[in-house]
C-alpha positions as CSV (number, residue, x, y, z in Angstrom):
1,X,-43.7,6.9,-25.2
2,X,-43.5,4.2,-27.9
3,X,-39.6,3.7,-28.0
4,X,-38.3,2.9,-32.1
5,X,-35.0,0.7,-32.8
6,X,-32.1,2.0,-34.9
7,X,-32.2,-0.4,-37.8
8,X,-28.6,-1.6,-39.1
9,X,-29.6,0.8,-42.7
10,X,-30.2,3.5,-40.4
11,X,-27.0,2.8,-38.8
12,X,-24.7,2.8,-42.1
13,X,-25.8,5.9,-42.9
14,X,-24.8,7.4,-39.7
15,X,-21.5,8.4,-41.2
16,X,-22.9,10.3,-43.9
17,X,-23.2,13.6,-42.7
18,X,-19.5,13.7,-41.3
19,X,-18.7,12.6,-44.6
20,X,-20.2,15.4,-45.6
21,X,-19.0,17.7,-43.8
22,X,-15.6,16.6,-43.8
23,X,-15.5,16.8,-48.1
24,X,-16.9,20.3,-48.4
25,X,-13.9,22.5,-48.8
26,X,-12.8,20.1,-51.4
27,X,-15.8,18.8,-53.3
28,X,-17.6,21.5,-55.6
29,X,-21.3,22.7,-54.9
30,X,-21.7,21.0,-51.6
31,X,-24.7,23.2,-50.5
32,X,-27.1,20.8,-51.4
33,X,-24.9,18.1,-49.5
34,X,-24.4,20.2,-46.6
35,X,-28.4,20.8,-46.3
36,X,-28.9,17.1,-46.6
37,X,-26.1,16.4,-43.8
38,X,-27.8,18.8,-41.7
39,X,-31.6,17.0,-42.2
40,X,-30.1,13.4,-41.1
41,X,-28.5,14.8,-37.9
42,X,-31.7,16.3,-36.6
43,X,-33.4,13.3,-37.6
44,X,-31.4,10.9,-36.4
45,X,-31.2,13.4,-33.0
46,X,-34.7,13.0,-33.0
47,X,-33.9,8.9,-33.5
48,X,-31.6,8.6,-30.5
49,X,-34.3,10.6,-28.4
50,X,-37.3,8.1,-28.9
51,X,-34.9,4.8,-29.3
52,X,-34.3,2.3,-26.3
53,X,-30.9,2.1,-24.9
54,X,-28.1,-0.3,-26.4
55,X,-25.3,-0.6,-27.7
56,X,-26.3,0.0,-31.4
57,X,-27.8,3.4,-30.0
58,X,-24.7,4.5,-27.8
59,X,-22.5,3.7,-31.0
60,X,-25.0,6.2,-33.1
61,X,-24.4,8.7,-30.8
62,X,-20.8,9.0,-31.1
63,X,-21.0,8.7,-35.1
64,X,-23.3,12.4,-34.3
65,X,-21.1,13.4,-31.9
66,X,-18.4,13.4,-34.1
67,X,-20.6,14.9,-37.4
68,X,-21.4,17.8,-35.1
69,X,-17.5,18.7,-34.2
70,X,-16.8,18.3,-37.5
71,X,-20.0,21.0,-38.7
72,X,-18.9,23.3,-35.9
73,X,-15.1,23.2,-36.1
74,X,-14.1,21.9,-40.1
75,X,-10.8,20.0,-40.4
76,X,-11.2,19.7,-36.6
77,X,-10.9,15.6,-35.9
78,X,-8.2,15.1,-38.6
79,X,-6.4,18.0,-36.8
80,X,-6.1,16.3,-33.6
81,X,-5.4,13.3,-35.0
82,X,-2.5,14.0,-36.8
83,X,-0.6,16.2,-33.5
């Protein structure tokens, strides 16, 4: 299995789908955001499956970690962070 890097451009947009997620109560038609949030996660799932381990990787992971709490539980992460 041929094993692909995360490239640092890859990397900064990362973020963008909890971004995404985190803005949609309060930014008007967000669909079209939300459906473009939802494409990078599974491709960047895909990414993390087929990339070889480091530290780049791990920290990719917990960017999507955190993207998919927020898409499964809104307002969740700031919730806990302000207790």
């Amino acid at each position: 299995m041929l094993r692909r890097a995360i490239t640092p451009p890859r990397l900064e947009s990362v973020g963008e789908p909890f971004i995404s997620y985190d803005r949609r109560c309060h930014l008007p038609g967000s669909e079209k955001r939300l459906e473009s949030a939802d494409r990078e996660l599974l491709d960047v799932t895909r990414l993390l499956k087929t990339s070889a381990p480091s530290q780049q990787r791990d920290q990719v992971a917990l960017f999507l970690m955190m993207s998919y709490a927020e898409k499964l539980s809104p307002g969740s992460i700031d919730r806990g962070s302000h207790k």
